[in-house]
N, C-alpha and C positions, 0 to 999 in steps of 0.2 A: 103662350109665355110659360117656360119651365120657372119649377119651382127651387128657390135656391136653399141651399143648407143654411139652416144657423149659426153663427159664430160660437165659440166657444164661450161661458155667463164666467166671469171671475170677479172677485168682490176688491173692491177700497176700504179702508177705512180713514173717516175725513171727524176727526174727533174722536166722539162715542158711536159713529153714525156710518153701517156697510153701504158704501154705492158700490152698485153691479153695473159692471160695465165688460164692452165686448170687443177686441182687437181683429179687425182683418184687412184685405187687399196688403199691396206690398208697392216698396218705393222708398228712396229718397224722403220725401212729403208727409208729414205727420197731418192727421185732417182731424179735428172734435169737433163729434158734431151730436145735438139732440133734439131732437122735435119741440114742439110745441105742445105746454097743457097736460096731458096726463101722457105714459108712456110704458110700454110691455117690451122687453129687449127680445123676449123669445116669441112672442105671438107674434111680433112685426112682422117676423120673416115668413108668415102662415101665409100673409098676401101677395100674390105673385107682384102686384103693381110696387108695392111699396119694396120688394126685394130687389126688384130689379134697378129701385132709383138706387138702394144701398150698393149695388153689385156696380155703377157706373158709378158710385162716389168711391167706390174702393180700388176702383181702375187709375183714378187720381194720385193714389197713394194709401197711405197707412190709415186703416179710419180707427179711430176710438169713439166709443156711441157708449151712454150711459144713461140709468135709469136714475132723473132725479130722484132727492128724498122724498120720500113721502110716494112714491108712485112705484109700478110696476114689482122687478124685483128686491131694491134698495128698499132699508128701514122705513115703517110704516111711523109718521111723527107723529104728536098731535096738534093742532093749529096750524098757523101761519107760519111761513119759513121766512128770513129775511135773505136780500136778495147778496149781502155779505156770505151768507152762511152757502148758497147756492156756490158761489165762487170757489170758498175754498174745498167747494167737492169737485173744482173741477182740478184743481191744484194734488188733491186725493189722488184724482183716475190719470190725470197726466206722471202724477210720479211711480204709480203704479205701475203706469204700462210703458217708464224711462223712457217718456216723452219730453224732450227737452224745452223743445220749441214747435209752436204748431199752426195752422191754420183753424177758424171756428167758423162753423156753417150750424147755423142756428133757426128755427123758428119761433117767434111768436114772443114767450119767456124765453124760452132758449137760448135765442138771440139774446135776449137782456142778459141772461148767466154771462154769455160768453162776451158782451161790451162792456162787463164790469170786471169781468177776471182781467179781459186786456188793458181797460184801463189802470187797474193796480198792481199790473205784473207786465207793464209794455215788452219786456225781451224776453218774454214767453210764447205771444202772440205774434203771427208774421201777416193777418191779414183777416177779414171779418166779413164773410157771406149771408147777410140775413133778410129774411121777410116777416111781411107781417108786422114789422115791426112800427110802434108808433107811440105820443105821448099819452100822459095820465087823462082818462076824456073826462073828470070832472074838472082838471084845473083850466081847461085847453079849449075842450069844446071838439076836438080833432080825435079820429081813430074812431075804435068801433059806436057804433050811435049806442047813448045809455039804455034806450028802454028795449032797444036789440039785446043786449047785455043783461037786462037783467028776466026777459025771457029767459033767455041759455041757462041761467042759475035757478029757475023756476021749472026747467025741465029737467036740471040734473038731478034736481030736491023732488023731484016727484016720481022720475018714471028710469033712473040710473040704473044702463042694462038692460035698455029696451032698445037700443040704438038711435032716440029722438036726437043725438044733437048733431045727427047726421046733416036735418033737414037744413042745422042754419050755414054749417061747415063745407058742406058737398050737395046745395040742393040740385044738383042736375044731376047726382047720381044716387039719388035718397031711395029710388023706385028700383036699384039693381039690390034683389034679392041676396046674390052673392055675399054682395060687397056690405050688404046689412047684417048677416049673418056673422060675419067675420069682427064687423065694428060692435054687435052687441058684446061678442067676447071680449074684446076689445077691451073696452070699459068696463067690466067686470073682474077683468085679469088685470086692469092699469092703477086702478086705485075707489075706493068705497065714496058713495056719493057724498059725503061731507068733505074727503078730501079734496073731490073734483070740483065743489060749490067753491072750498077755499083759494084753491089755484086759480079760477076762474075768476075772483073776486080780485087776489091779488093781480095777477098780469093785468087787470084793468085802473088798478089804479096808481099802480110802481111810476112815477115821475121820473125819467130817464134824461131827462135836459142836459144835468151837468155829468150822466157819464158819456153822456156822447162828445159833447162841448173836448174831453181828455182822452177821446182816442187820437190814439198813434199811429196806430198802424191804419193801411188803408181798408175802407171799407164801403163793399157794394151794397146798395139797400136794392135787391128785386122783388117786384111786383108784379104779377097777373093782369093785365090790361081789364079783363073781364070781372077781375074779381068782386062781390059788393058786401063780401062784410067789414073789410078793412078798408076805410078811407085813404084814396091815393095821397090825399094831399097832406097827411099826416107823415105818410113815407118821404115822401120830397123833403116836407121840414126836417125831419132826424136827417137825411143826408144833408141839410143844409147847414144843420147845426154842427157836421163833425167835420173836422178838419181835413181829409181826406177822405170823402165820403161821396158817393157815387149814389145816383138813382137810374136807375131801368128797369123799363117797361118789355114784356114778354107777352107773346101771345097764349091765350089762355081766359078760363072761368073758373077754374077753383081755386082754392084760399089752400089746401091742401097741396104741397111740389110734387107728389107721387102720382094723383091722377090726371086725368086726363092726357094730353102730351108733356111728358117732364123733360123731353130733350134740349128743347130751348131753352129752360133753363138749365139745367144739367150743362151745357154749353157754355150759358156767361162763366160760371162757378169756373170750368175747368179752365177759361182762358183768362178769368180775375186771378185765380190762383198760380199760374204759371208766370205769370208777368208782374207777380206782388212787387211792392218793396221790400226793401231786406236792413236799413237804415232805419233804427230805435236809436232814442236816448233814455237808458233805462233809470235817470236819474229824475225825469220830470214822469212824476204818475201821481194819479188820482189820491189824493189823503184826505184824512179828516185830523186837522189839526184844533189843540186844547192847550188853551193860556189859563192859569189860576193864577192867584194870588193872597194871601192872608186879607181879611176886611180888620181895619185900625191896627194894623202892624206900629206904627210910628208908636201910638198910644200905647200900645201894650208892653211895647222896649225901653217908652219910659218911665214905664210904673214898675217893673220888676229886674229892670238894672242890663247892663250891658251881658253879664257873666251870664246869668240865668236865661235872658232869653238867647242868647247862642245856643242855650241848650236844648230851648222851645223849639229852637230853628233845626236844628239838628233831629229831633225829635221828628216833624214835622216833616223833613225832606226822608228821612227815612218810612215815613208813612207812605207819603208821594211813589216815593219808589218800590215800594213793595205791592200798590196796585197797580203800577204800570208794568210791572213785573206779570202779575197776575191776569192782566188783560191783554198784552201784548202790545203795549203801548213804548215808542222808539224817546226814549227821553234827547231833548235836541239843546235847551237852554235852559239853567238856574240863573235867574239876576235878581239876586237878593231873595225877598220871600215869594216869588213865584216861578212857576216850570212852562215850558214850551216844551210841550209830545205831538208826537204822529200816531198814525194808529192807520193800517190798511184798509179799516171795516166801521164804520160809525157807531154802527149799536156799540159795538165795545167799550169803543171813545167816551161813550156817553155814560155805560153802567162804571167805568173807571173812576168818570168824573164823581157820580155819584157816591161810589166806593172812598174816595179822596175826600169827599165832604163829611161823612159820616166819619169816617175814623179820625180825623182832625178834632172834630165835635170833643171826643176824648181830652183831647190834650187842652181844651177850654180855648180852639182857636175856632173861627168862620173862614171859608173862603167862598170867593165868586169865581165860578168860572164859566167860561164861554166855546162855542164849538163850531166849525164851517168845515164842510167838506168841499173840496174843487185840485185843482191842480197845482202842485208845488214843485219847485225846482228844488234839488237836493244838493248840497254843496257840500265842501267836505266836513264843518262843523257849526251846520245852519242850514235851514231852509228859506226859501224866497219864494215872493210873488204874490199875486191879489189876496188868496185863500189864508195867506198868515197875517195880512193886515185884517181883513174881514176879523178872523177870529180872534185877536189881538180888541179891536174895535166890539165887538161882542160881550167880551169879557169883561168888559170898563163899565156896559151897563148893567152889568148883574147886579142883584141886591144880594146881599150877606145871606152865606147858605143857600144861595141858588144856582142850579146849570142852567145856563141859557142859551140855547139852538138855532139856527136858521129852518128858515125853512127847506133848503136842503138837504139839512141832515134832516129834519124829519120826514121829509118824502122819502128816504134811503133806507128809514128802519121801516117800513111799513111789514108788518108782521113780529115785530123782535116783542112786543108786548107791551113797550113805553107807550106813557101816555102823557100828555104836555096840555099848558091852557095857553092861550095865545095872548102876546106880549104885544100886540099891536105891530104897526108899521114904525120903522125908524130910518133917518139918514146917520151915515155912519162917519164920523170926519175923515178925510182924503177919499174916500171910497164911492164910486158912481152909485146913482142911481139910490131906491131906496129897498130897505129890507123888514123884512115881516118876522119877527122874532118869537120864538115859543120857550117856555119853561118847562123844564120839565116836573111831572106831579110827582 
């Protein structure tokens, strides 16, 4: 197996934060793609195995491959990354490399960057190739086993750089010298053991339900027949949860698409992607929408007069609007003393809301507000659908000076640094089934 050249390293910038990322093959076909877990954009190509899956994904078409944060050659962070902030690096490397529209071939995390970029940018994404992929296994029980897991984080904490997490990843090829050689650089050139403990931690616990639940575009979930660190029947449920979502089985044992034979899978990928859909409706995507509202409005308008508090009001909605400003929040409805925003990314949704509570505080008012991420129809001045009644119905039970959460916005910020105490379970009026509410601290 000849060795292929490296692509050319060029940077993004996604914020304050450079992603390196690397363009090559040619085509028609825009293809993003990044592995799983920690990643080296220029040692990859030191492996003849792993070159030659990139040199057949690049036969496909146009590939873009980039080095999350925190890993390889992209900004070294500190802590936990949220899987929001993942996203807009990849919004970064696709504008960088006037990428319009693309395909995502993903693993592991990977995969989740790129089912959450599509979910929130559906007519950017034309179709979603991933393994590996699976739910949160404390909330589930499904994907990789925990005390497997938390081995992996006990070997990275201990022996990062010696190539031990070969043995849980690739144990049928743990004993090739070569290929150990190459993997202890590997992790020493991808990212320092605390950040590979912290990726490791997050991809195991990131609850993916509801961005699968809002993909658009179709998407193949493949698997390794042989594989046995990743639970099959975790992969079945995410294809079963998503709307166009596909499961197959490939012959094979490792968990890894570059060893052993990658042809067959190399295979489905080029003939999922030839035969995608091309039919988005880029107005229904994933949001996290925020209802507030003043607490004793009624009372307060009529103790200090009609004139004056028009002015409290005024005062007030200019508050409102200067952190949704500042957070990136789509203001959608004022009726009377409260707002209805969007927000592409929850963490933000959330520090806005709190932003919005504290500077009210000033003007001697309280508000409650309430938060749900899921899928909205976007209309021309309104949004619709479950996710604005949920957080509409959220918002009603807040107490004075509180933001109050689903729990799928909190499974979404995992890593943003919020911390919440839990509000118990509730039923929500018109809305199925019941929900488990959190505050935020």
């Amino acid at each position: 197996m000849r060795m292929a050249r490296a692509a050319e390293t060029k940077f993004a910038r996604s914020g304050d934060v450079d992603i390196a990322y690397q363009v090559f093959g040619e085509g028609e076909r825009d293809i993003v793609m990044t592995m799983g877990w920690v990643t080296h954009l220029e040692v990859m190509w030191e492996l003849p195995e792993l070159a030659y899956f990139l040199e057949r994904l690049g036969s496909m078409g146009r590939v873009i491959i980039f080095d999350k944060r925190g890993t390889g050659l992209s900004d070294r962070v500190p802590g936990m990354v949220t899987l929001e902030q993942r996203a807009e690096d990849v919004r970064a490397v696709m504008d960088a490399a006037r990428s319009e529209r693309a395909a995502f071939v993903g693993w592991a995390d990977g995969g989740a960057i790129g089912a959450m970029f599509a979910a929130t940018n559906p007519e950017r994404i034309s179709a979603l190739a991933m393994s590996a992929m699976t739910f949160v296994t404390t909330s589930t029980g499904l994907g990789v086993d925990p005390a497997t897991m938390q081995l992996m984080q006990d070997t990275v904490e201990r022996g990062w750089g010696s190539g031990g997490e070969l043995d849980f990843v690739a144990p049928l090829h743990a004993g090739d010298s070569r290929l150990r050689t190459w993997w202890r650089r590997w992790e020493r050139q991808a990212a320092t053991p605390n950040a590979a403990a912290t990726l490791l931690r997050w991809g195991a616990e990131i609850d993916l339900r509801p961005v699968f639940r809002a993909l658009q575009a179709p998407a193949l979930f493949l698997e390794r027949a042989g594989a046995v660190l990743i639970d099959p029947d975790s992969v079945r449920a995410a294809a079963e949860l998503t709307p166009h979502g596909r499961y197959v089985e490939v012959p094979g044992d490792d968990i890894l698409p570059f060893l052993g034979d990658p042809d067959p899978m190399l295979g489905e990928i080029a003939e999922f992607l030839t035969g995608a859909r091309g039919d988005v409706d880029p107005d229904r995507t994933l949001s996290t929408v925020l209802f507030t509202d003043i607490v004793g409005s009624t009372t307060t308008a009529d103790r200090v007069g009609d004139r004056q508090w028009r002015n409290i009001l005024d005062s007030h909605h200019a508050a409102v609007r200067s952190s949704l400003s500042r957070f990136g929040g789509v203001e959608i409805d004022t009726a009377g003393d409260g707002f209805l925003a969007t927000f592409a990314g929850p963490a933000r949704a959330v520090r806005c809301a709190c932003d919005i509570r504290d500077r009210v505080r000033d003007l001697g008012l309280e508000i409650r507000a309430g938060l749900h991420t899921g899928e909205v129809e976007r209309r021309e001045d309104s949004v619709a659908g479950l996710a604005v009644h949920v957080g509409a119905r959220v918002a009603a039970l807040a107490a004075a000076s509180e933001v109050l959460v689903t729990s799928v916005v909190r499974a979404l910020v995992l890593g943003s640094g919020l911390s919440f105490v839990d509000r118990g379970v509730h039923s929500l009026k018109g809305v199925p089934d019941t929900w488990q509410l959190f505050a935020v601290a």
